[in-house]
LUMTORMI-444522 format. One line per 3 residues: their letters; for each residue x, z, y of C-alpha. Coordinates in Angstrom, 1 decimal. Each point is the difference from the previous one (the first is absolute). Example, Ala and Ser with C-alpha at 12.3 -4.5 7.8 and 13.67 -1.06 7.14 Angstrom:
as) 12.3 7.8 -4.5  1.4 -0.7 3.4
END
This chain:
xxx) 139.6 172.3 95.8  0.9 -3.2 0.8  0.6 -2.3 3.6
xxx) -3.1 -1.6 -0.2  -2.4 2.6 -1.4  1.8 1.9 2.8
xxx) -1.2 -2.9 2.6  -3.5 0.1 -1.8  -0.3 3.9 0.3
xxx) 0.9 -0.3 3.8  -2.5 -2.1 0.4  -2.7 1.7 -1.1
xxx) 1.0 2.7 1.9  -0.3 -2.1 2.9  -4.0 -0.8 -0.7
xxx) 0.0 3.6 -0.6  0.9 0.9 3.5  -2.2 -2.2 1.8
xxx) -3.0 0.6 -2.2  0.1 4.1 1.0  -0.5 -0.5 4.0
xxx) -3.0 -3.1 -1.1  -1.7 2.8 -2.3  0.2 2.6 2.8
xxx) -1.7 -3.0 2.3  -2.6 -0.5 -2.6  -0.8 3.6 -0.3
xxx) -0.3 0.3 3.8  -2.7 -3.1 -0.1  -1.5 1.4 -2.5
xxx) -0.1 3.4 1.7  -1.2 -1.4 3.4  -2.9 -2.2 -2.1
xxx) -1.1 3.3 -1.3  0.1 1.9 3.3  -1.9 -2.8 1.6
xxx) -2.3 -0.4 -2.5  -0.9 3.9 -0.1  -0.1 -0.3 4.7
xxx) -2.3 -3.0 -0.9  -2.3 2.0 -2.0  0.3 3.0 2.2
xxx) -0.8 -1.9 2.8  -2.9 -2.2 -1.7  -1.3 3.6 -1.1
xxx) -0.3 1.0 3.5  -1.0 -3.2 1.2  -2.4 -0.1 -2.2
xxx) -1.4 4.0 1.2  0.3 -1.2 3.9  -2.1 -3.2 -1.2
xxx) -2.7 2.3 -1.9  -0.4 2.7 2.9  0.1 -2.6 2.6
xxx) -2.6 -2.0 -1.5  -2.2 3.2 -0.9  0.3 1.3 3.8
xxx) -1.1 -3.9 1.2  -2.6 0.4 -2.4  -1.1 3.2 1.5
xxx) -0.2 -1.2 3.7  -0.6 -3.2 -0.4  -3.8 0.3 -0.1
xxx) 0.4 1.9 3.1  2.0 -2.5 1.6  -2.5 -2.5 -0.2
xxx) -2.4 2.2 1.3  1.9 0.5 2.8  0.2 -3.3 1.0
xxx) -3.4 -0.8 -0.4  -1.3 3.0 2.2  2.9 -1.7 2.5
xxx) -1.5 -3.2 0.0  -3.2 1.5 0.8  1.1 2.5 2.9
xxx) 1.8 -2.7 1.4  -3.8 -1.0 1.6  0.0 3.5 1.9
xxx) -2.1 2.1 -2.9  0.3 3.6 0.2  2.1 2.2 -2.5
xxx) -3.5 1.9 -0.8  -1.8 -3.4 -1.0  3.4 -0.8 -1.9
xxx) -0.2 3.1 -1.8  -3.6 -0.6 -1.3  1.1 -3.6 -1.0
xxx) 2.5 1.0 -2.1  -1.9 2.7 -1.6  -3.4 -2.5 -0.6
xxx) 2.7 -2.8 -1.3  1.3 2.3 -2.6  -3.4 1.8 -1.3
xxx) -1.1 -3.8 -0.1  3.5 -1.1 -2.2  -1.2 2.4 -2.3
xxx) -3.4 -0.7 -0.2  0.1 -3.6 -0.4  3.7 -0.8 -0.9
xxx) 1.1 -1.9 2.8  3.3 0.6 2.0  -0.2 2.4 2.5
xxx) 2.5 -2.0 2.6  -2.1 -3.0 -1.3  -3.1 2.2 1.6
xxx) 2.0 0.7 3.7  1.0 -3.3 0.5  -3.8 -2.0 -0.2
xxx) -0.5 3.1 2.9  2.1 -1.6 2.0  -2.4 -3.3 -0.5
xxx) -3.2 1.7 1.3  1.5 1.7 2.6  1.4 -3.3 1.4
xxx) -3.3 -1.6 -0.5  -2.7 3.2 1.4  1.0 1.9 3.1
xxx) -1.5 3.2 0.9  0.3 1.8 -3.5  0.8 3.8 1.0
xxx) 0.6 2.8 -2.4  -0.6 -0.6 -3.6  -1.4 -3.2 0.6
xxx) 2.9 -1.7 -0.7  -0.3 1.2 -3.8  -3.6 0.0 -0.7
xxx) 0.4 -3.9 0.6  3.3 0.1 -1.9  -1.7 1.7 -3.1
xxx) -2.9 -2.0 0.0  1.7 -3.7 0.3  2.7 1.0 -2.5
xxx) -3.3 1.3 -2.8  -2.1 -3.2 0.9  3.5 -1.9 -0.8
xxx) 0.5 1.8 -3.2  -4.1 -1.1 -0.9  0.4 -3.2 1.4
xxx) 2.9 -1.1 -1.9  1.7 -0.9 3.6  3.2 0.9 1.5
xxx) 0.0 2.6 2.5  0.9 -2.7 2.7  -3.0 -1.9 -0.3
xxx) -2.3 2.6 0.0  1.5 1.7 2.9  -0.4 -3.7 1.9
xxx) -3.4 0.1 -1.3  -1.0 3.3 1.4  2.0 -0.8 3.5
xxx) -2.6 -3.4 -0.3  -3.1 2.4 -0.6  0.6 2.4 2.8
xxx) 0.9 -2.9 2.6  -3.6 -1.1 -0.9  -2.3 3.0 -0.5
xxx) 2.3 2.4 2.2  -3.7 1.3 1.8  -1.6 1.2 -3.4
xxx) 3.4 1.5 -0.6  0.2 2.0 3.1  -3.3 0.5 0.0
xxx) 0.1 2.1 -3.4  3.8 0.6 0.3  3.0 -1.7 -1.2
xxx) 0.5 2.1 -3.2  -3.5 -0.4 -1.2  -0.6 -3.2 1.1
xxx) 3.6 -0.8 -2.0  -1.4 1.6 -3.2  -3.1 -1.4 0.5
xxx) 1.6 -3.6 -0.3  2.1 0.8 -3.2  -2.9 1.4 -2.0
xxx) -1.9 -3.1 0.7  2.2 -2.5 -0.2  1.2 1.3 -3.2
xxx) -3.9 0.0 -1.0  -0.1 -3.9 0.8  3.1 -0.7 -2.2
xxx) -1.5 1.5 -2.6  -3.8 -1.2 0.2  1.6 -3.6 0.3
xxx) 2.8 0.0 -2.3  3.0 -1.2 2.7  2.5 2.1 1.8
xxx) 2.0 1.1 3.4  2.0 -2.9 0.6  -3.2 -2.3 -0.5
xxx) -2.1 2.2 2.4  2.3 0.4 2.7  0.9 -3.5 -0.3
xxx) -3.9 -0.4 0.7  -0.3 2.1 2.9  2.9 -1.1 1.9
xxx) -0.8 -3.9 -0.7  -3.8 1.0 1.8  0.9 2.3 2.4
xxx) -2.2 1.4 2.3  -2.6 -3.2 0.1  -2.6 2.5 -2.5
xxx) 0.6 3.3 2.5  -0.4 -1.9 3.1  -3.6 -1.1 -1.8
xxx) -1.0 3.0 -0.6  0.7 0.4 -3.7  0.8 3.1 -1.6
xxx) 3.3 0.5 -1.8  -1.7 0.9 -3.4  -1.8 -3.6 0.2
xxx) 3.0 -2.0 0.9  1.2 2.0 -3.2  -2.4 -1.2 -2.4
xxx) -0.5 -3.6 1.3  4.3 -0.5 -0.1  0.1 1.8 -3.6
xxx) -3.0 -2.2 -1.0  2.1 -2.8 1.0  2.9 1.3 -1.6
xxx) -1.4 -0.9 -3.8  0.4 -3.3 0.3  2.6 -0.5 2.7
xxx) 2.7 1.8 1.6  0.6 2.4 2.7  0.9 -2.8 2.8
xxx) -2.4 -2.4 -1.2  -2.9 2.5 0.2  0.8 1.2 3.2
xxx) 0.1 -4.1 1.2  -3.6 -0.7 -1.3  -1.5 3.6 1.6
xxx) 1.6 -1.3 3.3  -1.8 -3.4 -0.1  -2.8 1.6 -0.5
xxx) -0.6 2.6 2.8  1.8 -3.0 2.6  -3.2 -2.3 -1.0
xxx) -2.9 2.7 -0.6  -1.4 -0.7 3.4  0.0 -3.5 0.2
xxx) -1.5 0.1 -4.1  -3.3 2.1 1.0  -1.0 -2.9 2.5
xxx) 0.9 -2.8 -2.8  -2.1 2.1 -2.2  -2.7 1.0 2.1
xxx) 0.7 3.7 -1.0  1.6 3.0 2.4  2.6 1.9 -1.4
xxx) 0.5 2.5 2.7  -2.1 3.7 0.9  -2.1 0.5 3.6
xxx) 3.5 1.2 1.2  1.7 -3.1 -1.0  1.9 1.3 -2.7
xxx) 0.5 -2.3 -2.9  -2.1 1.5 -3.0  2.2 1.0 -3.3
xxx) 0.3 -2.4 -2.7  -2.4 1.6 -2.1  -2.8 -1.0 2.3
xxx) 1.5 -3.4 0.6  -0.3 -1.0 -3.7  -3.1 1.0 -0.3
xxx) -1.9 -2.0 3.1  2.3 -3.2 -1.8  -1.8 0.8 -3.3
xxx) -3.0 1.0 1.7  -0.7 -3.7 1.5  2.2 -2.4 -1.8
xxx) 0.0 2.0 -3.7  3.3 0.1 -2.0  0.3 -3.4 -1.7
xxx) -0.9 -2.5 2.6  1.8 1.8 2.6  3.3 -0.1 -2.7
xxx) -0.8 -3.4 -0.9  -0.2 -1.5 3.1  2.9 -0.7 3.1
xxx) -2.4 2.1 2.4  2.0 2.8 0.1  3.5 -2.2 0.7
xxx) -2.0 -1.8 2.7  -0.9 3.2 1.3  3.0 2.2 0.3
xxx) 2.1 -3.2 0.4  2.6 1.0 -2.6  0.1 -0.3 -3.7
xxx) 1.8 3.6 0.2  -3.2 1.7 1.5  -2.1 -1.5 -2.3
xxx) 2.1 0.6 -3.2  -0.2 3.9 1.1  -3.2 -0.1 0.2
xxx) -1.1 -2.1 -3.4  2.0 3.0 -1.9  -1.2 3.0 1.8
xxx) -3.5 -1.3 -0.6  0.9 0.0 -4.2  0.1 3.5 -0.1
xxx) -2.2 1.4 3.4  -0.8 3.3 -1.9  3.5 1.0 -1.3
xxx) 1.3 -0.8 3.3  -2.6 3.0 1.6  0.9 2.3 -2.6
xxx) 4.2 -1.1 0.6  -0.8 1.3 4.0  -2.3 3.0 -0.8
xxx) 2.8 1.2 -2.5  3.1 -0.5 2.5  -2.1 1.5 2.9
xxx) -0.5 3.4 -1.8  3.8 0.4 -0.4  1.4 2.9 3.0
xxx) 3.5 0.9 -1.4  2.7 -0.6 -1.6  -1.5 1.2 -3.5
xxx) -0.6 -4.0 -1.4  2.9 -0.8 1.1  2.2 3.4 -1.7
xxx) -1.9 -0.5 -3.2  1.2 -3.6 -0.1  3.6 1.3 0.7
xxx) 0.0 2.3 -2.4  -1.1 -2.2 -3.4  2.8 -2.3 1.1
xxx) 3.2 2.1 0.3  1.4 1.3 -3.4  1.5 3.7 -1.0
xxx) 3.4 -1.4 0.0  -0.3 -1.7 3.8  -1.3 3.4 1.0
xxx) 3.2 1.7 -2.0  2.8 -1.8 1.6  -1.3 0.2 3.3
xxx) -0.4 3.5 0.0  3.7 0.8 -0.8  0.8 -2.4 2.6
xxx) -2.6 1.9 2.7  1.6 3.1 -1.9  3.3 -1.2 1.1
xxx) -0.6 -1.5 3.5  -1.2 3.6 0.6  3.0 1.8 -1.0
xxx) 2.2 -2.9 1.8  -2.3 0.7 3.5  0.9 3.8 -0.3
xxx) 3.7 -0.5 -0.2  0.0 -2.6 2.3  0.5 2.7 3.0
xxx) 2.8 1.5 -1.7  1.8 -2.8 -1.3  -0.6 -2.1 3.2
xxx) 2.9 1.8 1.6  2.6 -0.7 -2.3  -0.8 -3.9 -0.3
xxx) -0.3 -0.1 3.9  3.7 1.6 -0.4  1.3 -2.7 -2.6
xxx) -1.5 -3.0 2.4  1.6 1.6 3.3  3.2 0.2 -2.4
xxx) -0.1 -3.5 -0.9  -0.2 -1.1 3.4  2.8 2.1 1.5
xxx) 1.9 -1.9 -3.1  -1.7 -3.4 0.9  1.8 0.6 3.4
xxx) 2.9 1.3 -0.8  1.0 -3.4 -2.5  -0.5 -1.5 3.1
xxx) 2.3 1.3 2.0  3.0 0.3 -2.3  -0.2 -3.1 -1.9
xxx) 3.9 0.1 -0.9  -0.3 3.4 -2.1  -3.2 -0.9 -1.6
xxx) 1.7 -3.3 -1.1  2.8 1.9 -1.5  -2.3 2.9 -1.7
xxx) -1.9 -2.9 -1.3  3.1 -1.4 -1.4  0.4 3.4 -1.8
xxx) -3.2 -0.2 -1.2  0.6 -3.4 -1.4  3.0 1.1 -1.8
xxx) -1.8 3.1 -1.4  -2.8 -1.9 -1.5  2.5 -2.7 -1.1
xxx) 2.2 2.5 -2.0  -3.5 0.9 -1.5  -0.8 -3.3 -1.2
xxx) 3.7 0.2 -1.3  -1.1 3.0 -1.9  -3.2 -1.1 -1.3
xxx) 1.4 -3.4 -1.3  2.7 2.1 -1.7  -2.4 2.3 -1.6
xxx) -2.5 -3.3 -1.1  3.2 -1.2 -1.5  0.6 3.1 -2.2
xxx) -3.4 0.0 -1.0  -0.1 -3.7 -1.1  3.2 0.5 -1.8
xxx) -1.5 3.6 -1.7  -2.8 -2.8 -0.9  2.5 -2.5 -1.9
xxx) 1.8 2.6 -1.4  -3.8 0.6 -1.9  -0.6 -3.4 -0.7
xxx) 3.7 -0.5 -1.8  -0.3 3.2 -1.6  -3.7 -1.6 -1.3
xxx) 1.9 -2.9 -1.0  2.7 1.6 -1.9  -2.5 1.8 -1.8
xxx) -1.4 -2.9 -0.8  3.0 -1.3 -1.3  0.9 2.7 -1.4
xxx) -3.0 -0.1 -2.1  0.8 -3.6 -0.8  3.5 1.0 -1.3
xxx) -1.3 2.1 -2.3  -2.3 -1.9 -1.6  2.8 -2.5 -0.4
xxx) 2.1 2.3 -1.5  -2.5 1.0 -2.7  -0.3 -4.3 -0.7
xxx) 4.1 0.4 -0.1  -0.2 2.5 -2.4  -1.9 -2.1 -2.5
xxx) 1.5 -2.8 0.6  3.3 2.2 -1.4  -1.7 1.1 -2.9
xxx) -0.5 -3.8 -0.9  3.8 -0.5 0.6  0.8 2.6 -1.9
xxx) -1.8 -1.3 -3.0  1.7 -3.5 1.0  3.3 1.3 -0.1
xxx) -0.2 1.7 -3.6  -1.0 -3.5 -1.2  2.7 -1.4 1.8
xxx) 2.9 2.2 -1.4  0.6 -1.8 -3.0  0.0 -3.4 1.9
xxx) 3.2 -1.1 1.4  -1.0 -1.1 2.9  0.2 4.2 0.5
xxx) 4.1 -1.1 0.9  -1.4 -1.8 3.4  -2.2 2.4 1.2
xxx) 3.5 2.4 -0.8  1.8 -1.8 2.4  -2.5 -0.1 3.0
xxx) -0.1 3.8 0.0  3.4 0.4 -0.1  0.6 -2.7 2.6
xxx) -2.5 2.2 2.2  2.2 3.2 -1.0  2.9 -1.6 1.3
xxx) -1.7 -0.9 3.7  -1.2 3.9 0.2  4.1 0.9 -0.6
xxx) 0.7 -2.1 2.9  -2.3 1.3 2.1  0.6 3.8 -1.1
xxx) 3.9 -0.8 0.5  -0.4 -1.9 3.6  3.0 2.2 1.3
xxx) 2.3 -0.8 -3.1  -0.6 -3.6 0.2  0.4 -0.5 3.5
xxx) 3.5 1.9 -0.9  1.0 -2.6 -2.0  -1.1 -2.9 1.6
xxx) 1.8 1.4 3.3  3.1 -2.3 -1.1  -1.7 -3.7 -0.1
xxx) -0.4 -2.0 2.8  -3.7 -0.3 0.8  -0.4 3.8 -0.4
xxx) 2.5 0.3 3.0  -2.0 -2.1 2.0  -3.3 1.8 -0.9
xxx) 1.2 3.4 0.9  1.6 -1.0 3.6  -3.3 -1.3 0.9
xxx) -1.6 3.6 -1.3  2.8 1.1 2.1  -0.4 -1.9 3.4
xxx) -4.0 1.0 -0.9  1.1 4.0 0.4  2.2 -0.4 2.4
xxx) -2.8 -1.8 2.2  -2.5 2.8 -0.6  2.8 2.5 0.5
xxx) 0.7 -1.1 3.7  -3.9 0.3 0.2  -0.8 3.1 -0.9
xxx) 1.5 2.1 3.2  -2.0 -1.7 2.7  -3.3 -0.6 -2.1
xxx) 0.3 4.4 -1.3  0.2 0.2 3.4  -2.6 -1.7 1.1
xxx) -2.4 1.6 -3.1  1.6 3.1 1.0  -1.4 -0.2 4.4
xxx) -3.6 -1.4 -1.4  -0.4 3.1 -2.4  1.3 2.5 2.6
xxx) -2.7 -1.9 2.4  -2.6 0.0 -1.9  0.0 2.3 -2.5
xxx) -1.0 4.2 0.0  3.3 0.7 -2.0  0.6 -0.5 -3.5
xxx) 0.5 2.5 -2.8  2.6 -1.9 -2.3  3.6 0.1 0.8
xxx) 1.8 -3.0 1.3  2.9 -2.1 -1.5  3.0 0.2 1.6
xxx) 0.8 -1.8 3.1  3.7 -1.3 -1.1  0.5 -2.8 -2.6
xxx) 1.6 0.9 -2.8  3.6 -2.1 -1.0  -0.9 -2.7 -2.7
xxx) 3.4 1.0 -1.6  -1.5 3.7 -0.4  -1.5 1.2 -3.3
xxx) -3.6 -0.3 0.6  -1.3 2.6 -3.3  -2.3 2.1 2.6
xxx) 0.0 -1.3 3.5  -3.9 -0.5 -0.1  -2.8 2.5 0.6
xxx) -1.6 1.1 -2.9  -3.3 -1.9 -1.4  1.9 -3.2 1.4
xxx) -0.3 -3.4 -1.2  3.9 0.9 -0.6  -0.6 3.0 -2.6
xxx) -2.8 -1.3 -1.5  2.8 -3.2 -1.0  3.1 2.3 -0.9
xxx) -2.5 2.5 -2.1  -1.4 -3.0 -1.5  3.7 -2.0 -1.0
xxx) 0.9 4.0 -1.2  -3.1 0.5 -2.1  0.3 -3.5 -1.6
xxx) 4.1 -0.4 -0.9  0.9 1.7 -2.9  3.4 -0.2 -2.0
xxx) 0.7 -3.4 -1.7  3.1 -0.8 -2.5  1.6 -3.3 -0.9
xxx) 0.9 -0.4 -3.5  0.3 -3.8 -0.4  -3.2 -0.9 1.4
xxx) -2.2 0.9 2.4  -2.4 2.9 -0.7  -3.0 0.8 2.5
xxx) -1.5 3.9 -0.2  -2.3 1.3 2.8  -1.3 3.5 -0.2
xxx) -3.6 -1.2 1.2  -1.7 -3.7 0.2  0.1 -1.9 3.8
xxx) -2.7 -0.1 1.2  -1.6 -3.2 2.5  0.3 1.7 2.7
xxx) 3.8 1.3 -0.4  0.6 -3.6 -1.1  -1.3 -0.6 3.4
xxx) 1.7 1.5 2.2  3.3 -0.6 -1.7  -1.0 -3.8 0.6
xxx) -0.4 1.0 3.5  3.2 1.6 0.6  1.6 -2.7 -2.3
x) -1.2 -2.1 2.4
END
């Protein structure tokens, strides 16, 4: 074999020895993207089960939780564990009655124990249960109606100890629930009424179920606030009317007389239309409010009797349950019961499991206070830490990375299936298009313009010769001057990348050995062979090396000069051995 193929061989060899410790560095990526792929997946996997079971035991005791807190919130004003207990029994046979939250139920407790003292035993809840139904059939918030009830008590607190807080408590929700209904309004208007008059009516002398009917009279063309304005003007003029009016208002004991009787002595002496049409009431009462109250109780004097008699037969709570009830759905009722069904189990645990979270807090604060007082090794374990999640972020990137290049590798496969496709059908359109030629060229064979197209094709022989004998001619041109001076610059070219390959196999050689988990293929040898050696089997087979010499061997075949030159080959070249005989030509 010749000097230069010799020089050509050698380097190959050389891209040969680097490429083996590069593969063994891909393999090791390619390795370590697999292995943190698969500790990704583990660990999302069990991430993924702590999540679930985590979020499935906060489920569980979460309902309990917020139990917990309410019944704190309420203790917290000095009520005893045995009233606590039958809150928080009442609040959830009420959450699953009526579909409200039981927590929801403790907290408004908290409201009417601030606002009435002096509830003992199960007071507490009868006043609970009853302002959180006549919320549910008032269409209120629990809030409002517990302020509503605090207002009610602060004003007829001697009827309610007189009959005792619990009925006197039912008492009010069944009837005040009667007046929303009769008049069409609801909680938030009523109590609004009550607490804009106050105790003006009581102090009078009127009775609750009165100052009921007159405020949800009012309340059907006006609201809550405005209602309780105009009753308020009324009762603070009454007395100073009667003499205007030349009427009395009040009984032998001095005691104003109910409204019913009122209207009636107005009717009675002035009738209904002049008295409506004139500004004798205004004049009277001093105040257009007053007046206006009484112009639109006197429209309907009869259904205003029957309002009262209605709300005054109503002793319990049942107006005010059957309300409730038509209001909450099936599905409100559902959900809150698994929720009272899980507070429940969450309250029975709570002794046990109370222990073992006190533990975990008294642990974090022995940790709190030991940060604190070795601040030096806690920086450098949190530098440790830092590292550790670093190197994970390391990982992950390298695993995204595999996967987006697993992605391209689909799409280019897509593609070249595609193209491959396209190829196809453009070989078929190639195929006819010979046909046609063929048909061209038996025309053409009696034309001598046959003589020319001779000539091309053999000029086109002649290039392939050249190219199949690269080694042969760059014999024979080895004598001519420009030749010389191509091959000593292919020369000082491998002698550069000779003086390179020690340090840069070396440096291939420390990365792999770093990096890598071993490698199963066997490695070139570590000294350079002589460029004046023979170089016939110096490379490791399935080289770039023995895939040239088996392809020069395979292609050569005995040739014979008898005056001219005559080319035989035992099998066609094909492009790609015309290739890479460019390439080494080259």
């Amino acid at each position: 074999m010749s000097t230069k193929l010799e020089k050509l061989t050698f380097s190959i060899d050389l891209l040969d020895r680097v490429s083996a410790p590069v593969r063994r560095i891909q393999k090791t990526l390619g390795r370590l993207a697999e292995s943190s792929e698969q500790a990704f997946t583990q660990i999302g996997t069990g991430a993924a089960g702590v999540a679930g079971a985590g979020y499935a035991m906060y489920q569980l005791i979460s309902p309990a939780e917020q139990m917990r807190r309410a019944l704190g919130e309420v203790a917290s004003l000095d009520v005893s564990d045995k009233a606590l207990k039958g809150l928080t029994d009442t609040a959830l046979a009420f959450s699953v009655k009526y579909g409200r939250a039981a927590d929801g139920f403790v907290r408004s407790a908290y409201d009417i124990q601030s606002s009435i003292s002096g509830l003992q035993g199960e007071e507490l809840s009868f006043f609970t249960n009853a302002g959180n139904i006549l919320a549910v059939a008032g269409k209120a918030d629990a809030s409002t109606i517990t302020d509503y009830m605090g207002t009610m008590y602060g004003v007829f607190k001697d009827e309610a100890e007189k009959i005792g807080k619990a009925n006197w408590v039912e008492k009010l929700t069944g009837q005040t629930a009667k007046a929303i209904k009769i008049f069409s309004t609801d909680g938030s208007k009523m109590a609004s009424a009550f607490s804009t008059l106050g105790a003006n009516a009581k102090v009078m002398g009127i009775s609750m179920v009165e100052q009921m009917a007159v405020l949800g009279r009012l309340q059907t063309t006006m609201s809550g606030s405005e209602a309780g304005t105009k009753y308020k003007a009324f009762l603070a003029n009454v007395g100073r009317a009667q003499k205007k009016l030349g009427l009395s208002f009040v009984d032998s004991e001095g005691k104003m007389l109910g409204i019913m009787e009122i209207l009636d002595k107005l009717r009675a002496k002035f009738g209904d239309r002049n008295l409506k049409e004139s500004d004798l009431l205004k004049e009277a009462f001093g105040s257009e409010e007053a007046a206006a109250l009484l112009n639109l109780l006197m429209d309907d004097t009869q259904g205003l009797a029957t309002a009262m008699a209605e709300i005054g037969q109503v002793k319990g709570l049942g107006e005010a349950e059957k309300m409730a009830g038509k209001i909450v759905t099936p599905f409100q009722r559902l959900g809150q019961g698994v929720k009272a069904v899980a507070t429940a189990f969450g309250m029975a645990l709570n002794p046990t499991l109370d222990p073992f979270i006190n533990a975990l807090s008294d642990g974090a604060a022995y940790l709190t206070n030991w940060i604190a007082e070795h601040k030096t090794l806690t920086k450098w374990v949190g530098f440790g830490v830092l590292g550790i999640l670093g190197m994970t972020g390391a990982l992950g990137a390298l695993a995204m990375i595999a996967g987006l290049s697993k992605v391209a590798v689909i799409g280019w496969t897509m593609a070249t299936t595609l193209g491959t496709s396209a190829s196809t059908a453009f070989t078929a359109v190639l195929g006819a298009f010979k046909a046609v030629m063929i048909a061209v060229n038996a025309v053409l064979l009696a034309n001598p313009l046959i003589l020319i197209i001779g000539s091309i094709i053999a000029l086109i022989g002649l290039v392939a010769a050249a190219i199949y004998y690269w080694e042969d001619l760059m014999i024979a041109l080895g004598n001519t001057d420009w030749a010389e001076a191509l091959m000593s610059a292919v020369d000082w070219v491998l002698e550069g990348l000779k003086s390179l390959m020690n340090p840069v196999g070396w440096v291939v050689e420390r990365v792999g050995a770093l990096v890598g988990f071993g490698d199963d293929e066997t490695d070139a040898p570590a000294s350079s062979p002589s460029l004046e050696a023979p170089r016939r089997n110096s490379v490791a087979p399935g080289s770039v090396t023995k895939h040239v010499a088996n392809t020069v061997a395979n292609s050569r075949s005995e040739q014979r000069s008898i005056g001219k030159v005559v080319i035989n080959t035992e099998k066609g070249v094909s492009k790609q051995d015309l290739d890479e005989l460019l390439m080494m030509g080259a």
